[in-house]
N, C-alpha and C positions, 0 to 999 in steps of 0.2 A: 436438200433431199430430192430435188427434182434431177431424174439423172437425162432425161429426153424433153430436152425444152420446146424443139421441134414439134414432135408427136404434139407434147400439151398443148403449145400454143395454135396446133389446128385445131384439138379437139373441141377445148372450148371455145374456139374463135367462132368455128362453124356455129355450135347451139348457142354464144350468149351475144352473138351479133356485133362480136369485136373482131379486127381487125388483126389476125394472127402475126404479123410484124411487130405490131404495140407490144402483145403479151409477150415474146420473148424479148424483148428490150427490158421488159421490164423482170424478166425470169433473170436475164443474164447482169442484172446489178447485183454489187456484195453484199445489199442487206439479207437479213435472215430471214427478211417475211414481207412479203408486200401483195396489197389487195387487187387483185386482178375485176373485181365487179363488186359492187354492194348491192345491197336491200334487192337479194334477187327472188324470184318466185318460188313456193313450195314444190313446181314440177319442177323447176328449172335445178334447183338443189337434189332433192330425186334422183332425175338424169346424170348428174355431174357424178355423185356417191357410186354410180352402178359405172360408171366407166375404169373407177379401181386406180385413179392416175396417182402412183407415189408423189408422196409430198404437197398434194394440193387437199386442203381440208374447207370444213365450213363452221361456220361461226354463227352463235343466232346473235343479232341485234335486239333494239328496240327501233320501232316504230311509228309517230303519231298517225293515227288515221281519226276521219268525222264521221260519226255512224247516222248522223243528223244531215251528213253530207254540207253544202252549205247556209245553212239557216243563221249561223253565228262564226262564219268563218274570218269575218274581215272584224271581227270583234276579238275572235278568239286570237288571232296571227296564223302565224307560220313558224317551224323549226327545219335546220338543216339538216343535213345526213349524218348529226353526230347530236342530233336531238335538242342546239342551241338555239335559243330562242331567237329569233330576225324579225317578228313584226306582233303588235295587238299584245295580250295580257304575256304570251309564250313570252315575248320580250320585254314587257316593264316587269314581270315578278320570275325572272328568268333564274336568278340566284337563289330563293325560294325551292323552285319547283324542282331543279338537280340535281339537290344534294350535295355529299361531299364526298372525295373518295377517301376512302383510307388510305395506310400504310403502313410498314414494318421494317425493321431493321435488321438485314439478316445479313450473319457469318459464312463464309463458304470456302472450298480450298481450293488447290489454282486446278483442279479437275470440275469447280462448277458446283460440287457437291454440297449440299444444304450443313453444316456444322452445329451452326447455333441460330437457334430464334429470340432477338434479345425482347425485355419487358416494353421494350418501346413500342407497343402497338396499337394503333389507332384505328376503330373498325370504321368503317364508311357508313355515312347518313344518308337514308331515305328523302327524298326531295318530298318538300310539304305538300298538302294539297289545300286548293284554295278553292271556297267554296263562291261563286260568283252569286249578285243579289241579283243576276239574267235571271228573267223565268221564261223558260224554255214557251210554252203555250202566245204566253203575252208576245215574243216573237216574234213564233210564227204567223201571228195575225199583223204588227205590225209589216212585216219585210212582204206578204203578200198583198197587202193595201197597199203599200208603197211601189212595189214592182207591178201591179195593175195600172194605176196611176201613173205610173211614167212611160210604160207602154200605152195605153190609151191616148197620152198626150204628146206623144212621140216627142219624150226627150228625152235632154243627155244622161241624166241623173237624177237620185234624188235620197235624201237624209230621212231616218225617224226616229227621235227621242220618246223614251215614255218614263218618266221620274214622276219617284215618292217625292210629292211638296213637301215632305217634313222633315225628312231625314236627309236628302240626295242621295239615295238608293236608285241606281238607275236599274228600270224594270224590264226593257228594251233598248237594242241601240241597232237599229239596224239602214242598211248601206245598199243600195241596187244601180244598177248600169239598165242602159235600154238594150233591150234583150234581142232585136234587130242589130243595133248597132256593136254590141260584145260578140256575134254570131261574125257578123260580116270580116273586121278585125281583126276575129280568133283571139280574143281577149280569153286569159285563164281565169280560174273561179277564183283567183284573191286579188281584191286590188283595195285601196287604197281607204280606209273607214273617213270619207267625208264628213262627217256628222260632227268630229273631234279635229281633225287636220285640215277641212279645207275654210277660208274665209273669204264673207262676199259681205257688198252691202246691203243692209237687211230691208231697205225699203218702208213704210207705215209699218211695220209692227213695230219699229221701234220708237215707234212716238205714245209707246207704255210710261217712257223714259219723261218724256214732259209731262205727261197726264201723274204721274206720280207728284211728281217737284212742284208740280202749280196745285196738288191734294196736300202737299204737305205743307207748306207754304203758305197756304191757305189766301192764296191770291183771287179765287174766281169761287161763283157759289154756283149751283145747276142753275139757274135762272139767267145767268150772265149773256147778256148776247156780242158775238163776234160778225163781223159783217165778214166775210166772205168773198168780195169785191166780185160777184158775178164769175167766178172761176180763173181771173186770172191779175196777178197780180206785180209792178215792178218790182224789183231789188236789185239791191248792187249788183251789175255782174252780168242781172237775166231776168227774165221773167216768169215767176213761178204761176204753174196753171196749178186746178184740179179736174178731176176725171171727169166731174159735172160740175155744171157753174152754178156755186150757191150765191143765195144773196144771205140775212142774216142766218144764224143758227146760235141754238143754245150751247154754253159751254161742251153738255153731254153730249148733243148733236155732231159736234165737231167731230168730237172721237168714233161715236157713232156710226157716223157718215164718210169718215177718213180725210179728210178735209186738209189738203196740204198748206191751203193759206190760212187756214183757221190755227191751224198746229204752228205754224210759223210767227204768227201774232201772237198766242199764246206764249211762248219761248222769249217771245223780244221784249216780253214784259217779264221775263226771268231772270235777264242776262245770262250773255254766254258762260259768266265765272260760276254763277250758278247752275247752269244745265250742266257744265263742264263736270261739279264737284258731283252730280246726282249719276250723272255716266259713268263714274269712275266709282260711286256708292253704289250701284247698282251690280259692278262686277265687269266694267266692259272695260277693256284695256290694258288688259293682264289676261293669263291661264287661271282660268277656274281650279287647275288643280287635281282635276281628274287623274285618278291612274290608269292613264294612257299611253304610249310613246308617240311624243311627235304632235304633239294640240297646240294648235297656232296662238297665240296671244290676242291676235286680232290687229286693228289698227285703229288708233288714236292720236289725233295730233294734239302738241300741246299747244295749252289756248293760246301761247305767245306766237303762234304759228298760222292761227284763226283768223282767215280773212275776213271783210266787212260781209261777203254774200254765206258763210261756215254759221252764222246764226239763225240764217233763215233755213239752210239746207240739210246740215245735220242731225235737225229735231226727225225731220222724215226721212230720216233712214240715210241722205246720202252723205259722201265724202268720210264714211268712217267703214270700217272693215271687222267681222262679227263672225265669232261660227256658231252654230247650232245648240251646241250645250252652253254656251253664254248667256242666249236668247231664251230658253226654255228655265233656267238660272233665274234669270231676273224674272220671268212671268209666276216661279214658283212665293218669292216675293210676295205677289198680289192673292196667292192662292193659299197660303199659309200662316196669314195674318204679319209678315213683315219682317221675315227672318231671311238672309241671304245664306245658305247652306249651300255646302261641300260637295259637289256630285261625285260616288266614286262606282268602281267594279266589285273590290272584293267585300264580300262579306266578312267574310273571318278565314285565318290561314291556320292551320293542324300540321304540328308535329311532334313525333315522340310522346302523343298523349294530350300536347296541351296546344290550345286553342287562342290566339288570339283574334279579337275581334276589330270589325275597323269604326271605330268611334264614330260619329255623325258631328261633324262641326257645323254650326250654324252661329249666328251675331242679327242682332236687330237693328236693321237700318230704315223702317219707317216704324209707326204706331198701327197696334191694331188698327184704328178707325181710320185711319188713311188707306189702308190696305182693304176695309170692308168698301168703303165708299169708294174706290179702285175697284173692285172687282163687280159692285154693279152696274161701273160704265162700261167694263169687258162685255160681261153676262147683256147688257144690251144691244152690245154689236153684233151677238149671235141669236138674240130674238130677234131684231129690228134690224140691224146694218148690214153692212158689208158683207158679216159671217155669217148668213144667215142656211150657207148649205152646211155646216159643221152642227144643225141642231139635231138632237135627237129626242123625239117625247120621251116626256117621262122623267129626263134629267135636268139640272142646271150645268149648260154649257157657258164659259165665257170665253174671250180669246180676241185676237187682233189677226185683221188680212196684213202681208203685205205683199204691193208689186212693184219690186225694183227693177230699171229698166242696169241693165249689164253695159260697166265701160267698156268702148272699145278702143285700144292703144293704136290700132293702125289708122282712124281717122281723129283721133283727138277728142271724143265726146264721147257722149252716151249713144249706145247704139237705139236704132226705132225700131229694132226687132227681135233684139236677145235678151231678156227677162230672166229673173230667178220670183216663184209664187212661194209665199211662204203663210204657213201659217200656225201659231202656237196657240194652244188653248188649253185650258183646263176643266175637271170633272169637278165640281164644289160639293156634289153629293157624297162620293166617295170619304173614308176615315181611314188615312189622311187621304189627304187630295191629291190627287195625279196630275199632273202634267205633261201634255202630248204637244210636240211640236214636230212638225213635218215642214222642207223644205226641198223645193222640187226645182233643178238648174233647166235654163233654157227648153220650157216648155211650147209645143210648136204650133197648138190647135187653139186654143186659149193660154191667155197670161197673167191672167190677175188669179190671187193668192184665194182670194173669196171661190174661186171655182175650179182651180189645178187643186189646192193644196188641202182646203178645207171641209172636203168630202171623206178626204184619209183622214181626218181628225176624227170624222165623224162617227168612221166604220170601226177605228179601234176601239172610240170611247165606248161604241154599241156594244162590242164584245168585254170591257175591261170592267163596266159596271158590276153584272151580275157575277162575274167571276170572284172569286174569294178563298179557294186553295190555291196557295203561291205554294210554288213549289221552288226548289234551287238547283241551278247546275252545278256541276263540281268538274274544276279541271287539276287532275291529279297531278304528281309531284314523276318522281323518277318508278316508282312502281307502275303506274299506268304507261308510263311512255314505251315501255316494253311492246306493250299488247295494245292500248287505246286510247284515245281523246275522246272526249266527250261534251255535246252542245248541251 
């Protein structure tokens, strides 16, 4: 239909900032219809309408946009210019949310003309919508505690989980860059949901992991004392310090106080086949299983791989590989009386009327009373120890610091100056109990977990107590993608 490809391809080359050689190359192909521009603006459509050019028409699309802008952006994903899901929930429930096209089968005569419409017709399906267990508020308090927080401490990044202990209803999941360093860069607003996809080593929070297995075990009673060796101690390989040189300390002390040789004596009297099978009961070593795309496994080596010095060093956190909803997983464990449960996103998916909902998997891997007596040697590290900037009056906080110092591959070791602070805790007040874990990479002003990490624990659990309308997001099916997304 276009009979002046010239004319066209100046006119709109000029207003849509194309390059009027492109357009007619592409005018003068045999097909019968090709896109010169998409998802263009409402003036820019306007303008083109009022220039009268035969044969060029416009088409309305669908478009996702975030009216929350990015509060849950790197949670939510991304979709392409034809609406396909590429990253975050748009791409694990992508099938789901688009529907299905129809189709029919039609007669025609060799003029084109429509004949017969035969019974074979299939109308097209509305993509579902899925209603997320996000709540929108809980959020925004997390992703802005954590984005303070890592600005303040001028680092790279940083992660924040906020899960139902009961269910694994994840209530927040949110993801921040240093907002100096995304500026400078020119980094765009979606990158990468750390929280689920990146893995580091976790450093003393994860010596939950022995404190469990020596409770269940029932090898040590609080009264126990462990000598400490004055802070620092040989083993195969190296010599392991701690941050301060203790001399004795009680079982609970150790935990307490975060005690690397205490934690490492404790373990040697577990054996490694033991700590091994409590790692791997705990959930470390494998995908939690979230529906997410792209959540690392982690790193575990098998014990037949286990060096003589991997017994003293993997109880505190190093030589094994963790992400973030693993570690908030297992602390739910201690908070829930000893049930390892499923973290997921969706709540329940609608279509056509009917609703599915997404079950809560959970399996008991300690006893109540290992898991009550676990949680008030947490709950002491955040009156007395380590955590003691995560407390808030008023409530029972428990939780574990950790500070792991970051390998570095260019010299062969651990670096003396690049850290990940972490720190996971829970609300015991709450019904059920929450779990908040925050974990903040290469922080620059301070480095330990008790003071980068465990102040964001602090500020959400202050706001997540008294809160008690949850509300839900809902990220729509093919009806919405027309007009909107929504955090």
């Amino acid at each position: 239909l276009v009979e002046d490809a010239g004319r066209v391809s100046a006119s709109l080359g000029e207003f849509l900032d194309l390059l009027p050689r492109k357009i007619e190359e592409k005018l003068k192909k045999k097909n019968r219809f090709v896109w010169i521009k998409r998802k263009i603006s409402w003036e820019e459509k306007e303008h083109i309408q009022s220039l009268g050019l035969k044969g060029v028409g416009i088409l309305r699309e669908k478009k996702r946009f975030y009216p929350e802008k990015d509060l849950a952006l790197s949670l939510l994903g991304i979709v392409d210019i034809d609406n396909r899901g590429l990253e975050g929930i748009e791409l694990f429930y992508n099938d789901y949310l688009s529907g299905k096209q129809g189709w029919a089968r039609i007669l025609q005569d060799s003029a084109s003309r429509r004949v017969l419409v035969s019974s074979e017709v299939i109308n097209p399906q509305k993509g579902a919508d899925i209603t997320l267990t996000v709540d929108a508020q809980i959020q925004y308090w997390a992703k802005n505690y954590l984005q303070e927080a890592v600005d303040k401490f001028d680092a790279l990044k940083g992660g924040a989980v906020v899960m139902d202990a009961a269910t694994g209803k994840i209530l927040a999941l949110a993801n921040c860059l240093n907002s100096e360093i995304k500026e400078k860069q020119n980094i765009g607003r979606y990158f990468k949901n750390g929280a689920v996809c990146d893995m580091f080593e976790p450093g003393s929070v994860f010596k939950v992991v022995t404190l469990i297995a020596s409770l269940d075990l029932n090898l040590f009673s609080s009264n126990d004392h462990i000598f400490c060796e004055k802070g620092a101690m040989k083993i195969p390989g190296t010599v392991l310090n701690d941050w301060k040189p203790y001399g004795d300390l009680k079982f609970n002390e150790v935990f307490m106080k975060s005690s690397n040789i205490g934690v490492a004596k404790i373990a040697f009297r577990l054996s490694p086949s033991v700590l091994n099978r409590y790692i791997r009961k705990l959930g470390f070593g494998e995908r939690s299983g979230i529906d997410f795309p792209g959540e690392t496994p982690g790193s575990l080596k098998k014990l037949s791989n286990w060096s003589k010095t991997s017994g003293y060093i993997i109880p505190i956190g190093q030589e094994i590989g963790v992400n973030l909803i693993q570690l908030v997983r297992a602390f739910a464990v201690v908070a829930n009386g000893g049930y390892l449960v499923k973290p997921h996103l969706a709540d329940e998916v609608c279509s056509w009327g009917f609703c599915r909902a997404s079950p809560s998997e959970k399996k008991q891997v300690i006893s109540s009373d290992v898991a009550r007596r676990a949680k008030d040697i947490l709950v002491s590290v955040v009156e007395e120890g380590t955590g003691r900037l995560a407390k808030v009056e008023g409530l029972t906080i428990g939780g574990k610091t950790g500070t792991a110092q970051k390998y570095d591959p260019d010299i062969g070791r651990y670096s003396a100056s690049k850290y990940r602070a972490t720190f996971i805790g829970f609300i015991a007040d709450t019904e059920p109990p929450v779990v908040i874990g925050v974990s903040i990479d290469e922080p620059g002003k301070s480095h330990f977990g008790g003071v980068v990490a465990a102040p964001v624990v602090r500020e959400i659990a202050r706001k997540i107590a008294p809160y008690l309308n949850y509300r839900e997001i809902r990220v729509s099916g093919a009806e919405s993608r027309k007009s909107s997304g929504t955090n």
